[in-house]
N, C-alpha and C positions, 0 to 999 in steps of 0.2 A: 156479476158478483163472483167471477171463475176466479178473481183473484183474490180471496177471504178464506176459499176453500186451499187455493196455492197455499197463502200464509201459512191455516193452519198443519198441513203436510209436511212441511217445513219445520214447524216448532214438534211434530213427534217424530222425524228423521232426525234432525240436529239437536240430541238429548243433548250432550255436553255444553251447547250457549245456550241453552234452554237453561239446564239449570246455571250455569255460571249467572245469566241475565238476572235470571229468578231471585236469585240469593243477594245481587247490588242491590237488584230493584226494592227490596226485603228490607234490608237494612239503613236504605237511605229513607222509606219509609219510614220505619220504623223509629230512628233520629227525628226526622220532622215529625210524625205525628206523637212523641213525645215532647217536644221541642212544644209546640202548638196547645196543645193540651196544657201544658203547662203556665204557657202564657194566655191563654182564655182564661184558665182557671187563677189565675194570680189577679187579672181584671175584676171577675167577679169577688176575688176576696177584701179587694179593695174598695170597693162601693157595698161589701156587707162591713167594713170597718165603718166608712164613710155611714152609714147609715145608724151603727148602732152609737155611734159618739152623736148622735143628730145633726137635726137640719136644722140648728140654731145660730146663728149670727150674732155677737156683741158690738156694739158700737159704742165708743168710749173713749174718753182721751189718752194719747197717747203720751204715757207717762215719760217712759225713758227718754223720746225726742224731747221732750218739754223741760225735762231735767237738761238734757244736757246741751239744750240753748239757754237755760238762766244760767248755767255753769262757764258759757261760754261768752258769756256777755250780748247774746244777739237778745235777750230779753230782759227785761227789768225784772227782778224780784218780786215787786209790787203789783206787776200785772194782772190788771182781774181776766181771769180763765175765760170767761165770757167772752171777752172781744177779740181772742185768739180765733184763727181761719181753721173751721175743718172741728170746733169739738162738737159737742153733742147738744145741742141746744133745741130746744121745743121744737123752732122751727124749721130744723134738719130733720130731724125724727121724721115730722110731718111728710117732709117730699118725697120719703120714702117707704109710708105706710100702704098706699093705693095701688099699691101693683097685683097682679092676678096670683102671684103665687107667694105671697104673702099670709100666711094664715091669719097671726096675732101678731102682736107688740108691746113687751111689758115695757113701760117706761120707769125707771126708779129715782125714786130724788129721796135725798138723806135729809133729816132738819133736827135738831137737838134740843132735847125738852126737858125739863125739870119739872122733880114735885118730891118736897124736901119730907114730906110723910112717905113715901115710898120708898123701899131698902132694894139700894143698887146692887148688884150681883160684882165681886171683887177678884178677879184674876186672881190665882194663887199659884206663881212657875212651877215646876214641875223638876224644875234644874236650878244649879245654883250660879249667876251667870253676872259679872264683875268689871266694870267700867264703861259697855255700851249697853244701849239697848232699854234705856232709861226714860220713862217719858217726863220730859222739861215740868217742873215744879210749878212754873212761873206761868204756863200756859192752863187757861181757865177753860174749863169744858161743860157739856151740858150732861146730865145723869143718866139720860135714858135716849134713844134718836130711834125717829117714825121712818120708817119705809116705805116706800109707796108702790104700788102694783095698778095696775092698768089692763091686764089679764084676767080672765075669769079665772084662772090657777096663776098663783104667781108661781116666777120662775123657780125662786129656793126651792119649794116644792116639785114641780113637776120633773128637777134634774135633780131630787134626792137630798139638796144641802137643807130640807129640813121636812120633820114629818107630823101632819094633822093628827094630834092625838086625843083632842076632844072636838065640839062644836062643827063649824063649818066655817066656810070664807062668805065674804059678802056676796048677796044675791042681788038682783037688776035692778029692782026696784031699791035697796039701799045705793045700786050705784049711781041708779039715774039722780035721786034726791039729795046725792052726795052726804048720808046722811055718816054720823057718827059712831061707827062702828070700828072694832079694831082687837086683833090679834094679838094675843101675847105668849112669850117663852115661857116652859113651863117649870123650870125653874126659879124663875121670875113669881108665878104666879103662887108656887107652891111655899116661896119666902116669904111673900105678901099675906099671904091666906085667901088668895083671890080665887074665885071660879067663875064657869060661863053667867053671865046676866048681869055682874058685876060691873060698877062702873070706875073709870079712872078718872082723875083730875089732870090737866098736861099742862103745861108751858111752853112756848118758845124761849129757848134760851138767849137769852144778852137783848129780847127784843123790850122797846121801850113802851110803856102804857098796854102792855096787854093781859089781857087776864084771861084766868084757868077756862081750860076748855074741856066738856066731860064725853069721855069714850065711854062705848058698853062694849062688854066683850062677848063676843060672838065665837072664837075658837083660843084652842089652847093647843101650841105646837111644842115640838122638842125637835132641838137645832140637831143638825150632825157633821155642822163642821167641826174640825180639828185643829186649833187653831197651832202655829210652832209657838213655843214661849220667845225666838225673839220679836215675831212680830206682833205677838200680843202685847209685850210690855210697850212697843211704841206705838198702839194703838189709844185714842180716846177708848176710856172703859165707856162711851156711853156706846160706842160702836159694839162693842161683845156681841157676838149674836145674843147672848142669854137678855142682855137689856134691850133690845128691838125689838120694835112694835109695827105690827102690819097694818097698814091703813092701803085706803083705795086713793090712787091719784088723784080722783073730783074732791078727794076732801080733805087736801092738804091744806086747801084756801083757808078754813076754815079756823086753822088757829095760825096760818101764817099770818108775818104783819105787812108784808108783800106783796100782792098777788101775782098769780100765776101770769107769763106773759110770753110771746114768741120769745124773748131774749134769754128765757129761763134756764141757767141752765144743769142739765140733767147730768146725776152719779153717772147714769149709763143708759141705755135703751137694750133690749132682750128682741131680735127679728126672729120668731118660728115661720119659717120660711114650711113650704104645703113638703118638699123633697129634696132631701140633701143633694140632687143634682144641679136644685135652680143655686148653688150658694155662689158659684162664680156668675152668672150672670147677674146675681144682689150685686155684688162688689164690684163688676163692672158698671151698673146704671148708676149705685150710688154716688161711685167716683166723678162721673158724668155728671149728678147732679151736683156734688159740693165738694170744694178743693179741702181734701181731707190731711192739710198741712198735721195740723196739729189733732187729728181724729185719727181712730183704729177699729177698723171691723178684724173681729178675729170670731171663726168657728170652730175655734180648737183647731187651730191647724197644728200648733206644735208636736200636741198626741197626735192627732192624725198620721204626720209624717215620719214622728216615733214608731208608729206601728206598722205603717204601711211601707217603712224603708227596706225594709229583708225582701218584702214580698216585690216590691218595684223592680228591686235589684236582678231578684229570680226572673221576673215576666222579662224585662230587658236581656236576660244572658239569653232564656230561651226562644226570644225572639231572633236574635242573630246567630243562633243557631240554625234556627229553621230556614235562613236566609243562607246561611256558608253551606249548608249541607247541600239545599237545593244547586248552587252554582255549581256545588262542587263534583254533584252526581250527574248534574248537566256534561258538564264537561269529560268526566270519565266514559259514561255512556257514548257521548259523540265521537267520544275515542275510539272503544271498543264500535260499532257501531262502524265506523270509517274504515277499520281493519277488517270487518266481517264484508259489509256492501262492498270492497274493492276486487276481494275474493271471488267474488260472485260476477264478475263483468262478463264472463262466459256467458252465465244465464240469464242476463240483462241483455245482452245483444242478443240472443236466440230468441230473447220474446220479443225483441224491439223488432227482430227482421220478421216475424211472423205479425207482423203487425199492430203488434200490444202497443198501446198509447202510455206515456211515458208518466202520464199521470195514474194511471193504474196502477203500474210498478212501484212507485213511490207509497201509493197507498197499502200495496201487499207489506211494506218493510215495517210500515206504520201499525196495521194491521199487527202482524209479528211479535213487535215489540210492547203496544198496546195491550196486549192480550196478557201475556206476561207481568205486564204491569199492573193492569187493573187487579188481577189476583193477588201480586204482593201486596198492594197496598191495600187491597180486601183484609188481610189476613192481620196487618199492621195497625188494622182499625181496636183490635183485641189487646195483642201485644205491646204496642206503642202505649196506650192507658196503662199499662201496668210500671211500664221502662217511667212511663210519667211520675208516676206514684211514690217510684224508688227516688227519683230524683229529688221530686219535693218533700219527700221524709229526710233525705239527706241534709237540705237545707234546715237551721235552726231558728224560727222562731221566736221571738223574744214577744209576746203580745200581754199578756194578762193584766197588769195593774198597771195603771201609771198616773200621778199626781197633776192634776191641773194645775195653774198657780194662777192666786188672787187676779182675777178681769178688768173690771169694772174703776173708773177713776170717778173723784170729783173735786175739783178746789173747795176749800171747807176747811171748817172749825175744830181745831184741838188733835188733828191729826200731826203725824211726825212729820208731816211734810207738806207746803203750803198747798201743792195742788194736787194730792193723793189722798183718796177714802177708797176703802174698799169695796165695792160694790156685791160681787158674791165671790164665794170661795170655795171651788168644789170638792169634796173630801176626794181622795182617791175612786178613781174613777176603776171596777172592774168589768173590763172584757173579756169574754170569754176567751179563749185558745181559737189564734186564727190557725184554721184549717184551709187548705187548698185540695178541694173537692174538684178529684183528674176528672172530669166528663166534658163529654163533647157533643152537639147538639147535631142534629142532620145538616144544618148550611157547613159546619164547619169539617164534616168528614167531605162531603162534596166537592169543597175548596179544596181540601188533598187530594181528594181524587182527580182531581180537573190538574192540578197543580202536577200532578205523575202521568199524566197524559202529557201535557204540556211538553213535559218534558221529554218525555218518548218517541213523539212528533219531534223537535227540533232538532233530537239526537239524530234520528234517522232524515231528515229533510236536507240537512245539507252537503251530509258525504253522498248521500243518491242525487243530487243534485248533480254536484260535482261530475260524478258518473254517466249522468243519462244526458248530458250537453254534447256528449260524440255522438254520432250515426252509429248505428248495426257494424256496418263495414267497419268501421275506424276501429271499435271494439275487437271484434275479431280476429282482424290482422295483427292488434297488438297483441291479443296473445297467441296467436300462432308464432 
């Protein structure tokens, strides 16, 4: 081990590469471990967006491809929605409820109901707005349309588009019985004179031979969507949120003239998937299982990518940082490094001829420059968090609010468009202010550290290398 104690004799005689070393070694840390920092910490700000938009999935047709194949003649107008490849039909739902990390699955279906003693809730714009945006006179609609949920919380609720203000939702035994219970808006109810225990009378609308069907009401919500006036004006009013009524999927049957069947198909399906990390591997099985021509899984990826595009951008610069700087200190070092070992070929042959084993020597240079290193980049574990800090306050942010826009499709009655209903609509969505918290966990100061070794080794292994392939002799006579 005589040559540990060489090394160190060495780094307190040659103050001058001592510090010169010191000082690279310092600041190419320093670059990386703010480089690195930064880019950990952008990962994790990413999966805290990811996580607080949830681990929700929509499944739902895909409007705009579907618009713009009847636009383009690849589809008939008249096309019933159903027998398009890839939409949202019962029995798609199905192949994809069983999986382990699947929590729940709201499935929703719209139906349109009338009851001509009940005073429908009347859009009133809010602007004054002149040649579009009109809904067709000529098209007949139903007054009030049921909802269905499938969820022990339905989705409006649990993602805020509307709030439980009296009663409760249906309990097991009303779900197992399919029994006739059902929610309503409370402006609805408050036009009515309606409260909890109350019963309604409902219709299916345009259906032939059927009579009134009586709900009791069990809860009393108030919507919080927002709706814009021009999409409301080309909404069926029976769609409003204010005129929706919450029912449980088992008991839709019940005033449908229909019944439910695999071919059924649904406004939308709602996957609560257990963690927003299982969401790509949903959308990979699901693709797997059904060719999602005319189908759309979306978890919000638009805000997602809205929000998470600054912070992408930052992890990406700093990661190619941390990568140029490393090469780039490699290669300075091995310079320096090559100019200092060639100086010393004196004291390379004096130990070679005294017998020192060529691999020691190499080790003393490694040793040297090691030592040096592991203390800067000791020191950069501090400073480098902080250089992080500065960095990521530099970069600007854009996170807090951002608008969802209407999800959920379904072909259907009295909308502005043959094969569009809205299924939910989320009012502005606030996230908090993404932060990029600079810390760094013990594997990832280790990786630096291992990573400034690394380096220190190769700078020194190949100019000593270079050097110690002469004999003693050869050495010597070259520089006499």
């Amino acid at each position: 081990m005589y040559f540990i104690l060489r090394a160190i004799e060495y780094i307190k005689k040659q103050k001058a590469k001592t510090i010169l070393l010191f000082v690279l070694f310092f600041i190419i840390a320093n670059i990386a471990m703010a480089g690195l920092s930064v880019y950990r910490a952008s990962e994790v700000a990413k999966q805290n967006i990811r996580t607080e938009i949830g681990a929700n999935v929509v499944y739902s047709i895909d409007s705009v491809k579907l618009t713009t194949d009847v636009k383009s003649g690849l589809i008939e107008y008249e096309t019933d929605a159903s027998t398009l490849a890839g939409v949202p039909l019962l029995k798609n739902v199905q192949l994809l409820v069983n999986l382990d990390y699947v929590k729940s699955v709201d499935m929703i279906l719209h139906l349109e109901v009338v009851n001509e003693l009940l005073e429908q809730y009347i859009y009133i714009p809010t602007t004054t707005q002149t040649g579009q945006g009109k809904v067709n006179p000529t098209v007949e609609t139903g007054d009030f349309s049921l909802k269905t949920y499938s969820s022990l919380i339905p989705t409006d609720f649990s993602n805020n588009n509307a709030t439980l203000v009296e009663g409760r939702f249906a309990n097991e035994t009303e779900i197992s019985s399919a029994s006739n219970v059902i929610l309503v808006e409370k402006t609805f109810a408050d036009n009515n004179q309606l409260k909890l225990g109350d019963t309604v009378e409902l219709t299916e609308f345009n259906a032939t031979d059927s009579s009134p069907i009586s709900f009791t009401i069990i809860g009393i919500y108030k919507s919080n969507v927002v709706l814009d006036d021009r999409i409301a004006r080309t909404m069926s009013p029976a769609l409003l949120p204010q005129n929706q009524f919450f029912i449980h999927f088992d008991a839709i049957e019940n005033i449908m003239s229909t019944p439910v069947s695999d071919d059924t198909l649904l406004a939308g399906a709602v996957f609560e998937l257990e963690d927003p990390t299982y969401i790509s591997a949903f959308k990979v099985f699901a693709a797997e299982k059904i060719d999602l021509k005319y189908g759309l899984l979306d978890a919000n990826d638009a805000l997602y990518n809205q929000l998470s595009g600054p912070i992408d951008s930052l992890g990406n610069l700093s990661g190619m940082m941390v990568i140029i700087v490393m090469i780039a200190g490699a290669l300075i070092l091995g310079l320096i490094t090559a100019l200092t070992v060639n100086q010393r070929k004196y004291e390379i042959g004096m130990l070679l001829a005294i017998g020192e084993s060529k691999l020691k020597i190499i080790s003393q240079f490694i040793v040297e420059v090691a030592v040096i290193a592991v203390i800067a980049f000791g020191l950069s574990v501090f400073t480098g968090i902080q250089a992080g800090k500065m960095i990521s306050e530099s970069v600007s942010m854009q996170p807090s609010t951002a608008v969802v826009s209407t999800t959920g499709t379904q072909s259907g009655r009295g909308s502005s468009s043959k094969y569009t209903q809205p299924v939910m609509t989320n009012p502005s969505m606030n996230i908090d202010d993404v932060e990029i918290n600079i810390e760094l966990d013990g594997k990832s100061i280790l990786l630096l550290l291992g990573s400034g070794l690394l380096i220190s080794i190769v700078s020194v292994i190949i100019p000593a290398l270079y050097v110690t392939r002469y004999n003693p002799k050869q050495i010597l006579n070259n520089i006499g």
